[in-house]
ZAMARGU-4260 file (C-alpha; in steps of 0.2 Angstrom, whole numbers, plus 5000, padded with zeros to 4 digits):
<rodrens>
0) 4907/5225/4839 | 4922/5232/4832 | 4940/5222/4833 | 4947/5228/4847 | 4931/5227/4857
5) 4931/5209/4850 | 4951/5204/4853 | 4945/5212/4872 | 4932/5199/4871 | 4944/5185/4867
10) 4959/5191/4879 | 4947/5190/4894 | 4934/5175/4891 | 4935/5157/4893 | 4935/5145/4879
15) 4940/5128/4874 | 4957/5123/4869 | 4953/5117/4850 | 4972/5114/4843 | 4990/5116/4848
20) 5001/5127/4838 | 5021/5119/4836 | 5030/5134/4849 | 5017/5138/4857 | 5023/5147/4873
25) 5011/5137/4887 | 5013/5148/4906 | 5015/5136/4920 | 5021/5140/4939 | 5016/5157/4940
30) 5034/5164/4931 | 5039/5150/4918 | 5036/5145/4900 | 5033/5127/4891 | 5033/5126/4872
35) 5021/5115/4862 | 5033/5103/4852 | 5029/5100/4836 | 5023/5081/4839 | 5011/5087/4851
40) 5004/5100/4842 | 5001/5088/4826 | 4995/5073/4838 | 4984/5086/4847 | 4963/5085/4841
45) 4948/5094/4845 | 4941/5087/4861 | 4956/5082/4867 | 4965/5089/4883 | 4981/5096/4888
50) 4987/5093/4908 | 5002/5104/4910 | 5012/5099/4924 | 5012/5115/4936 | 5030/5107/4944
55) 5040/5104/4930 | 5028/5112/4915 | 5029/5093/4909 | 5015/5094/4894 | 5003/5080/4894
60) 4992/5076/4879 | 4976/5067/4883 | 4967/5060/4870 | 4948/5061/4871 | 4944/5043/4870
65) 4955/5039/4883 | 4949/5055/4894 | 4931/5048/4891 | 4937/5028/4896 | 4945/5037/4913
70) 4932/5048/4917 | 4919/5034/4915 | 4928/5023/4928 | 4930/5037/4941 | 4911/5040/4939
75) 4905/5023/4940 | 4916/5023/4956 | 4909/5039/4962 | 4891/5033/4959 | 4895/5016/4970
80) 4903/5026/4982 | 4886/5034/4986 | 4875/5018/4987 | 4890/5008/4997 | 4885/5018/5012
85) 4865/5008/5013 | 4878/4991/5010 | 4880/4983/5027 | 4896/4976/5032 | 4890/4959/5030
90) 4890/4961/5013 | 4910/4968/5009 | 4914/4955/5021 | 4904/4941/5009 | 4916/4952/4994
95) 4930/4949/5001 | 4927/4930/5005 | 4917/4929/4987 | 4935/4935/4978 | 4944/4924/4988
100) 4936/4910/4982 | 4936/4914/4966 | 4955/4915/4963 | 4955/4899/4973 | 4942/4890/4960
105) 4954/4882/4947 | 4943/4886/4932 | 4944/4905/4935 | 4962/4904/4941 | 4965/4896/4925
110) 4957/4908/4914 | 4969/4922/4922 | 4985/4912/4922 | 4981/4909/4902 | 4978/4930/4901
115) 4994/4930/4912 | 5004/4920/4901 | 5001/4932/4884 | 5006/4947/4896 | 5023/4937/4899
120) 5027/4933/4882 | 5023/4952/4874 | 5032/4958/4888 | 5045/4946/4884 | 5045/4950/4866
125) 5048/4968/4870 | 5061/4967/4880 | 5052/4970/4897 | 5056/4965/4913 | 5043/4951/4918
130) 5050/4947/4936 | 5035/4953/4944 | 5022/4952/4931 | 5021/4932/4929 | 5011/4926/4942
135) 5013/4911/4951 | 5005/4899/4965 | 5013/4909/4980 | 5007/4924/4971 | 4989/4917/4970
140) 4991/4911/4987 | 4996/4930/4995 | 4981/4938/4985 | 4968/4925/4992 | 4976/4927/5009
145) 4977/4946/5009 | 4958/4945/5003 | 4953/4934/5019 | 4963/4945/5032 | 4950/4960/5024
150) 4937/4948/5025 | 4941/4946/5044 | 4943/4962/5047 | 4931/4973/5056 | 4923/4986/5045
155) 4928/5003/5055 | 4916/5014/5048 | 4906/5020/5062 | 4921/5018/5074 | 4923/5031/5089
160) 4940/5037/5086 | 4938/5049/5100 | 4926/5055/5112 | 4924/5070/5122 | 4912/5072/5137
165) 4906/5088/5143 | 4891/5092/5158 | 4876/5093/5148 | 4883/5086/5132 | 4896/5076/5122
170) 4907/5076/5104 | 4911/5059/5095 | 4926/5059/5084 | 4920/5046/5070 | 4928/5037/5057
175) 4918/5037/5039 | 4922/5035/5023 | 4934/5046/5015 | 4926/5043/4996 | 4934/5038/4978
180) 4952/5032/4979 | 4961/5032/4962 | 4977/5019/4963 | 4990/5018/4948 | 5002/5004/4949
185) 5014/4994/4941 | 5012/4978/4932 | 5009/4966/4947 | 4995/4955/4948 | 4993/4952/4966
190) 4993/4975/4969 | 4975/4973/4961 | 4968/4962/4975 | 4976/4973/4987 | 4969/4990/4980
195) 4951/4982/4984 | 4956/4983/5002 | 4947/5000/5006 | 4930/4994/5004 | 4932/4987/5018
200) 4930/5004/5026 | 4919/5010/5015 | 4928/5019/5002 | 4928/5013/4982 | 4944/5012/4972
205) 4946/5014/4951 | 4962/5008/4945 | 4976/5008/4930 | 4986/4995/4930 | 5004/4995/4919
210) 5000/4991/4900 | 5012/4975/4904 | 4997/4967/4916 | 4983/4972/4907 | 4977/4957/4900
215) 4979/4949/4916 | 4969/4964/4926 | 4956/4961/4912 | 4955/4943/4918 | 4954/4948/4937
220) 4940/4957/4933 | 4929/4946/4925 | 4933/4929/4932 | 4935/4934/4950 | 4931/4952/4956
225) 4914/4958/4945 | 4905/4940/4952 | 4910/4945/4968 | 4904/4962/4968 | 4888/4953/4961
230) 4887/4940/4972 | 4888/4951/4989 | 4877/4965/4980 | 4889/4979/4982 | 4884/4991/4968
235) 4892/4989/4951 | 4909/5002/4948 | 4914/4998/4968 | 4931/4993/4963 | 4934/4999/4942
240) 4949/4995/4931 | 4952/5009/4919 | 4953/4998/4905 | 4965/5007/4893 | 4985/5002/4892
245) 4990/5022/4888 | 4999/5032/4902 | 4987/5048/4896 | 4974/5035/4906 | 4984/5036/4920
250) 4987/5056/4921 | 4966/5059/4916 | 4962/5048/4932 | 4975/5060/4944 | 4968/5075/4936
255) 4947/5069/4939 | 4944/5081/4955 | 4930/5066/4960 | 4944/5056/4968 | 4946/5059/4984
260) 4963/5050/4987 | 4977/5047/4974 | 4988/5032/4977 | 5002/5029/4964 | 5018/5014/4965
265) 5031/5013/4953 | 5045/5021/4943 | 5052/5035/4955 | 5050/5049/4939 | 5033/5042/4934
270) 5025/5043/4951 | 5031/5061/4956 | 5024/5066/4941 | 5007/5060/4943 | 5008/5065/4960
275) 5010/5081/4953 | 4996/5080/4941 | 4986/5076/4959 | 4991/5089/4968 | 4985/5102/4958
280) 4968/5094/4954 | 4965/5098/4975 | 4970/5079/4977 | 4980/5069/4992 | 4992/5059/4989
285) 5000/5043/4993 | 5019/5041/4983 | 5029/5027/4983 | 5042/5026/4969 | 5059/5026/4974
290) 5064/5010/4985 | 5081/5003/4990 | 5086/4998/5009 | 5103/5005/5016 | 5111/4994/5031
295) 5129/5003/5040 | 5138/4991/5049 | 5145/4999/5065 | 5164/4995/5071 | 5155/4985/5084
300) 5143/4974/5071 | 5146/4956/5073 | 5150/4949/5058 | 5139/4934/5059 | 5126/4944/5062
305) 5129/4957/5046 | 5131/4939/5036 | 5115/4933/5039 | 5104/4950/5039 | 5112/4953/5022
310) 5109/4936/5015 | 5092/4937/5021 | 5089/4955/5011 | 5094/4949/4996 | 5082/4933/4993
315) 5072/4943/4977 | 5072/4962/4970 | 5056/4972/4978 | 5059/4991/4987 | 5064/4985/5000
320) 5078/4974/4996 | 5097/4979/5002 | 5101/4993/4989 | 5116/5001/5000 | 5127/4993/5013
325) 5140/5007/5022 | 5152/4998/5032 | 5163/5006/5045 | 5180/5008/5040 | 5190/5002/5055
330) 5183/4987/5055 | 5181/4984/5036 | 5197/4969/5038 | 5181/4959/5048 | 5165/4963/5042
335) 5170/4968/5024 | 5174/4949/5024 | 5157/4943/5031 | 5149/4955/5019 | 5156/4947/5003
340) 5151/4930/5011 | 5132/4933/5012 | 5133/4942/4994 | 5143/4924/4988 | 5127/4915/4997
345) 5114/4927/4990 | 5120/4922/4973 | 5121/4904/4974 | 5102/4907/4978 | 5100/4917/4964
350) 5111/4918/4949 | 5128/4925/4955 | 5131/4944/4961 | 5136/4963/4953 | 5144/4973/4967
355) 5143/4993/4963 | 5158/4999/4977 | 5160/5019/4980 | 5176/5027/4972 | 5190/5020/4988
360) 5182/5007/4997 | 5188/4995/4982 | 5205/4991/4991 | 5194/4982/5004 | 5190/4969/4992
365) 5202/4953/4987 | 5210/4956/4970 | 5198/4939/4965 | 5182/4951/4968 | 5191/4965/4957
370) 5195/4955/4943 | 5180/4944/4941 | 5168/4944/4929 | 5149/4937/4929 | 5135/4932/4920
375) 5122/4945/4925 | 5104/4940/4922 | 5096/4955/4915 | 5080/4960/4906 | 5087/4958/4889
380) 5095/4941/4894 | 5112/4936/4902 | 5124/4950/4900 | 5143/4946/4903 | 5152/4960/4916
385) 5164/4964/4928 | 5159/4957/4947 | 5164/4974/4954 | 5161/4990/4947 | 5166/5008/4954
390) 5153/5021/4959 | 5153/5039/4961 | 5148/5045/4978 | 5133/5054/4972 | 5126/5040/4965
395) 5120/5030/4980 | 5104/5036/4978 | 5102/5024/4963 | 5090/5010/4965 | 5100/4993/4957
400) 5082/4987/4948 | 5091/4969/4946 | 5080/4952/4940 | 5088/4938/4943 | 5107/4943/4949
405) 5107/4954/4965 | 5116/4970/4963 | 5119/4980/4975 | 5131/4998/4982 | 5144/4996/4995
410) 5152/5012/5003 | 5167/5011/5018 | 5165/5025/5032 | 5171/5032/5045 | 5156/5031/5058
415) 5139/5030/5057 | 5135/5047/5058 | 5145/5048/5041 | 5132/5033/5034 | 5118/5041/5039
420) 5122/5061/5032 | 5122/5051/5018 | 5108/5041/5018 | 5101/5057/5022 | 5105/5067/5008
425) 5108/5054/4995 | 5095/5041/4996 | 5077/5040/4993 | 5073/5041/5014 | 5065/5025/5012
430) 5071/5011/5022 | 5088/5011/5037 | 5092/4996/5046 | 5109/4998/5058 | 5118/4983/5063
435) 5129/4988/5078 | 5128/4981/5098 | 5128/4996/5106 | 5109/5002/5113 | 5114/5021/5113
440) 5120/5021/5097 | 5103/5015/5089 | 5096/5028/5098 | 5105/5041/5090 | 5102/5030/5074
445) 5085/5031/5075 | 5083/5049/5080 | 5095/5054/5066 | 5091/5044/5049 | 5076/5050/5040
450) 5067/5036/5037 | 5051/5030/5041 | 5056/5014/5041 | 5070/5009/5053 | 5077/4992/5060
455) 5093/4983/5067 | 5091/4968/5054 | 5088/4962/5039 | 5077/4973/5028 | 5063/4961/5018
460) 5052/4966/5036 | 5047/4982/5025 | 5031/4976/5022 | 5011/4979/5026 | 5005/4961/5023
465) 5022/4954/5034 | 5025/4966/5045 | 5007/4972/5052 | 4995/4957/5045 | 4987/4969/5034
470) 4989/4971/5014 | 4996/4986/5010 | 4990/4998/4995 | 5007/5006/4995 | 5024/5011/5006
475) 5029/5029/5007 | 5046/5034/5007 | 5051/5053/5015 | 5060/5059/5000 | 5047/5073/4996
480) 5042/5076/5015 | 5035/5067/5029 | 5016/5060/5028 | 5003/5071/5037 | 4992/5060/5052
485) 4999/5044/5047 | 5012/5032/5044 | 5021/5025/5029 | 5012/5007/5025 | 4995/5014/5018
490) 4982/4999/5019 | 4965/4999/5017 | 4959/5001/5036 | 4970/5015/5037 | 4958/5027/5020
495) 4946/5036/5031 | 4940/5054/5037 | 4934/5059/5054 | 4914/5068/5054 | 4911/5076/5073
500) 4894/5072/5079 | 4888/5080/5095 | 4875/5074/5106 | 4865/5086/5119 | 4858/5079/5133
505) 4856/5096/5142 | 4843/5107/5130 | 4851/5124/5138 | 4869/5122/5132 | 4873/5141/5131
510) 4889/5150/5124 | 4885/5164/5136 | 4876/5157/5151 | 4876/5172/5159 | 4864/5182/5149
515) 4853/5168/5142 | 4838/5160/5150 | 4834/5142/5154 | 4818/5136/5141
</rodrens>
């Protein structure tokens, strides 16, 4: 073969990528160009894999050995899901009530509290925000609870969503399992329990948990979830942990084409991206990274009732604490008054307040709240700031990530139709709530705001387990689209498919009666 015949050969066949040069031109989106840096290029080694983000041409380097640790959860999951079908529903409900029990025997739970404890202090060492990583005995208590409500749940697979009746004949719409679902989250205990919610219709789930909860998820595993997949006789890899605290874990798992759902909660960039990575392995998604609840006040609002719905969103930071409140302006003498109140309360429950006021609204506030200062209660520890600090329009979309001092946005407008353009363009179309007497205009609210979550009180409602009685695997907001065929609280009875099986009763069903004959 002479060299062109062999450079023909090399243009035109597929190989394996062995190494990574430093400017290395990668194609990604069909038009656009990513080049290698020279860290990846020298962290690069055969065996290795290279995920290129066809949205952003992010370049992701994927070490083999934690390819090989991702790859063997999905298949150990992918394996379980195959055998779960021959296990009876009897047996996830004895699971679920097994895991349950577990977290409740005080021998176990003290084994994962002790893991929990080293997660705290290296988080802690490093600066890290361990709010929601420490558990605690309400956080035990919600994991056991939410385990009981699967156990008490009725399996669904098998269910007739639909049927349709014809002479001769008939087609069942049924719900099966939908397969493999792969669910990266952040560093909170009480998610893990959660994720095992879809074997309750049949489906398996492998899981990365934040490098931050690791330990702890290790301790899950084998003081409370591996007995009790033993115990019920579900097959071994029903629910896996990906056992690795490297992100490359996380984007491997995204990219495995086994997985038959992708369910990611988070840091707003970190989930789009992996989302991403979903995507373009053929994979639905389930997003949620971006929280924040926005509350408008109308002129009518009563202020009493502004108070209390605003003290009552601001008891602890999750996604859907109050992140915005927009007040209209021509009443702002009344309510901007009530407002500060509940933010005075929300703080003597917690550890005082930082308010974040949009460039004009700030003559609304008593010169006291302008000049003030406060100890703010941040990751790195107390922090000594102004009360009241000025924001740019465009900046509402921020979510205030606060630990123990609420923090929160205020904006003045001049209706509600000038809150909600902005909730629209600015925020993550997560959460709305509209505090106002008038019936028609929540109406207009609700037909207007694009959210998938909508109220006329306090926001903490936002929630699966609260809210519908059922744990939730994650909340969608509408920032990167509506959800196709379902709603924004993903739970576990909500991961399934439909199969169409027909029944004949009349052996002569014909497409064309009129030329066929009757056997």
């Amino acid at each position: 073969m002479d060299d062109a015949a062999a450079r023909a050969k090399i243009q035109t066949g597929a190989g394996r990528l062995e190494a990574l040069a430093a400017g290395m031109p990668i194609p990604f989106g069909g038009d656009r160009v990513a080049y290698v840096s020279e860290a990846l290029a020298s962290a690069f080694k055969p065996g290795d894999r290279l995920v290129v983000v066809q949205e952003s041409g992010d370049l992701l380097h994927v070490p083999a050995a934690v390819q090989a640790i991702a790859a063997g959860a999905v298949g150990r999951a992918h394996a379980a899901f195959g055998k779960l079908a021959e296990v009876s529903d009897q047996a996830i409900t004895a699971f679920f009530d097994a895991f349950a029990a577990n977290l409740a025997d005080e021998g176990a739970w003290s084994a994962i509290a002790r893991a929990n404890a080293d997660d705290v202090e290296r988080a802690r060492a490093r600066g890290r925000s361990t709010t929601r990583l420490a558990v605690s005995e309400a956080m035990r208590a919600d994991m056991i609870a939410g385990l009981q409500v699967w156990r008490d749940t009725q399996g669904g697979r098998g269910r007739i969503v639909e049927q349709v009746a014809h002479e001769g004949w008939s087609v069942d719409q049924v719900a099966a399992p939908l397969g493999v679902v792969g669910f990266v989250f952040e560093g909170r205990p009480n998610v893990f329990a959660d994720a095992t919610g879809v074997l309750r219709t049949g489906n398996t789930v492998v899981f990365r948990i934040g490098s931050d909860a690791l330990g702890t998820a290790r301790a899950i595993v084998e003081h409370a979830l591996d007995p009790a997949l033993e115990a019920a006789g579900l097959p071994p890899g029903s629910a896996a942990l990906v056992d690795s605290p490297e992100h490359a874990a996380g984007w491997a798992m995204f990219s495995d084409p086994r997985l038959a759902l992708a369910v990611a909660r988070g840091s707003g960039p970190a989930v789009a991206q992996l989302g991403a990575i979903a995507r373009q392995a053929g994979t639905p998604v389930s997003l949620h990274g971006t929280g924040g609840a926005w509350m408008v006040a109308a002129a009518d609002a009563d202020p009493a009732r502004l108070k209390a719905v605003v003290y009552h969103s601001l008891d602890r930071k999750v996604c859907n604490t109050l992140n915005v409140c927009a007040i209209v302006r021509a009443a702002a003498p009344t309510l901007v008054p009530a407002f500060l109140d509940a933010l005075d309360l929300a703080g003597e429950r917690r550890k005082g307040v930082k308010l974040h006021v949009v460039e004009g609204g700030e003559t609304a506030l008593p010169e006291a709240w302008r000049q003030a200062r406060v100890l703010v209660g941040r990751a790195e520890g107390p922090v000594e700031e102004p009360k009241v600090e000025l924001l740019a329009q465009s900046r509402l979309g921020h979510e205030w990530e606060w630990e123990e001092t609420p923090e929160l946005a205020l904006v003045l407008v001049d209706s509600v139709d000038e809150a909600v353009a902005l909730f629209n363009r600015y925020s993550p179309q997560f959460a709305a709530t509209l505090v106002s007497q008038d019936p028609a205009l929540h109406e207009r609210f609700y037909a207007s705001v694009n959210a998938p979550f909508v109220g006329d009180g306090f926001t903490r409602w936002v929630d699966g387990q609260f809210a519908l009685s059922r744990p939730e695997l994650g909340l969608s907001n509408w920032e990167n689209g509506r959800l196709f065929a379902r709603g924004g609280v993903l739970s576990g009875d909500g991961v399934f498919t439909v199969r169409a099986r027909v029944r004949q009763s009349d052996r002569n069903i014909d497409r064309n009666p009129a030329t066929a004959k009757t056997l």
